[in-house]
C-alpha positions in Angstrom: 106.7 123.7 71.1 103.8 121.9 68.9 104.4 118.9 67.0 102.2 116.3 64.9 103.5 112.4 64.7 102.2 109.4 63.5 102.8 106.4 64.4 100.8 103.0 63.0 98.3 105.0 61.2 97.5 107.1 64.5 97.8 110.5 65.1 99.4 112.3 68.3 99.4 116.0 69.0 102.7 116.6 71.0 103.2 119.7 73.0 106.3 120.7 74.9 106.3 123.5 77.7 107.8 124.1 81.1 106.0 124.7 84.3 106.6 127.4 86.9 108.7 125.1 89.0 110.7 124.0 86.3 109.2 120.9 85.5 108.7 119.1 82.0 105.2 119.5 80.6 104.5 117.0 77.8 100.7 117.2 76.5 100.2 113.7 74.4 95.9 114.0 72.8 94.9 116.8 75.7 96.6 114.3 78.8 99.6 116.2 80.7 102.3 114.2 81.9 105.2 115.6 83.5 109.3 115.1 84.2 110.9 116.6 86.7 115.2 116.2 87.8 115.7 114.3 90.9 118.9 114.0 93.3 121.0 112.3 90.3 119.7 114.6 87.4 117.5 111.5 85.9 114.4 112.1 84.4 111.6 111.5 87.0 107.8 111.1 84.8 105.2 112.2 87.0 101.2 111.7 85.9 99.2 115.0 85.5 101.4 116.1 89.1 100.7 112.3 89.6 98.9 112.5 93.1 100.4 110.3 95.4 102.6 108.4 93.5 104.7 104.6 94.1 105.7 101.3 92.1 108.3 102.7 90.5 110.0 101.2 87.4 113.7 102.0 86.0 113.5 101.6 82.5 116.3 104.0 80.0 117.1 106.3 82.5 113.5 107.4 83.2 111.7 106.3 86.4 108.1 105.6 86.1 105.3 106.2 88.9 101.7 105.0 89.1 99.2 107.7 91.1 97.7 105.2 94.1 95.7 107.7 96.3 94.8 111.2 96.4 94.8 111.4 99.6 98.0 111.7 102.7 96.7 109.5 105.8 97.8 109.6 109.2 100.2 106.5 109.8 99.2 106.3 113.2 97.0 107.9 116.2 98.4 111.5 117.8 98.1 115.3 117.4 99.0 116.7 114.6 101.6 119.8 115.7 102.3 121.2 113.1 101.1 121.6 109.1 104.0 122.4 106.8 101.9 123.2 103.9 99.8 125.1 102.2 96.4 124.9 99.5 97.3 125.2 96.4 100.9 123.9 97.0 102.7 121.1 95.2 104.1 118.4 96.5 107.6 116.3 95.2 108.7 113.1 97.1 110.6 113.9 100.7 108.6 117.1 101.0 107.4 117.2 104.9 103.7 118.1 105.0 103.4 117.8 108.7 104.6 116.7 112.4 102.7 114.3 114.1 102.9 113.6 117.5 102.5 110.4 118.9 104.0 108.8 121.9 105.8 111.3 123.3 107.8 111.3 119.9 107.6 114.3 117.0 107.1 112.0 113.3 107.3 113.7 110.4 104.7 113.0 107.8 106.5 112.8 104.3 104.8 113.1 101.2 105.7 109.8 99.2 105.1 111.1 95.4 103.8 114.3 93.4 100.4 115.7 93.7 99.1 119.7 94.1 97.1 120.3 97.7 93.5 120.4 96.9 92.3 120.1 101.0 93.8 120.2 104.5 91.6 118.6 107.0 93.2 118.9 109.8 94.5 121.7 112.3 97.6 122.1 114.2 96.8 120.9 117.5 93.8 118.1 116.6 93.6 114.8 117.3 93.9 112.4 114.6 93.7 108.2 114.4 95.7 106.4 112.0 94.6 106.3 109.0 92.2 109.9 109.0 93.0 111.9 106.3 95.0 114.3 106.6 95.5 116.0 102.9 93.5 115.4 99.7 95.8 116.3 96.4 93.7 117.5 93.2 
């Protein structure tokens, strides 16, 4: 769906469309933004597949996100057992992208936001130090 609206003598170019995993696509002037459902059935906006994404703020029912990194970091030193992911894959908050261990203890690495897997740079079985990067999202 295409729509024209003005609003204080400026034009916007609306367009409405789902995406294959049955998200919200809204294009505002050629910039994607994006609403998906989460655990409650709110409305959760997302920034062009935002990233990596935190700060969020409640406002009418819609929770709003800010893209901080495009990257997934280890949190700490260990060997990465296994990768739960794959390129080209895209990410929603809780989604495991990996097991880390570290102190004889298996730690799940959880992605915190939205964001579509550009890079993996690490193997299973490879040593990593906190803060290596692990993922980088497009």
């Amino acid at each position: 769906m295409q729509t024209t609206i003005k609003i204080d003598n400026k034009v916007y170019r609306i367009e409405i469309s789902e995406t294959e995993d049955d998200s919200l696509k809204v294009k505002v002037n050629d910039k994607d933004f994006f609403f998906t459902k989460n655990e409650l059935g709110k409305s959760r906006f997302t920034d062009s597949y935002a990233k990596n994404l935190n700060g969020e703020t409640k406002g009418n029912g819609i929770i709003v996100r800010e893209r901080i990194d495009k990257e997934i970091k280890s949190p700490l030193a260990g060997t990465i057992s296994s990768i739960a992911v794959k390129i080209g894959e895209t990410l929603k908050p809780g989604k495991k992208v990996a097991t880390l261990i570290a102190m004889k203890m298996e730690n799940e690495i959880i992605s915190e936001g939205y964001g579509k897997i550009k890079e993996i740079k690490v193997k299973e079985n490879q040593s990593v130090n906190s803060g290596d990067t692990l993922i980088i999202l497009e």
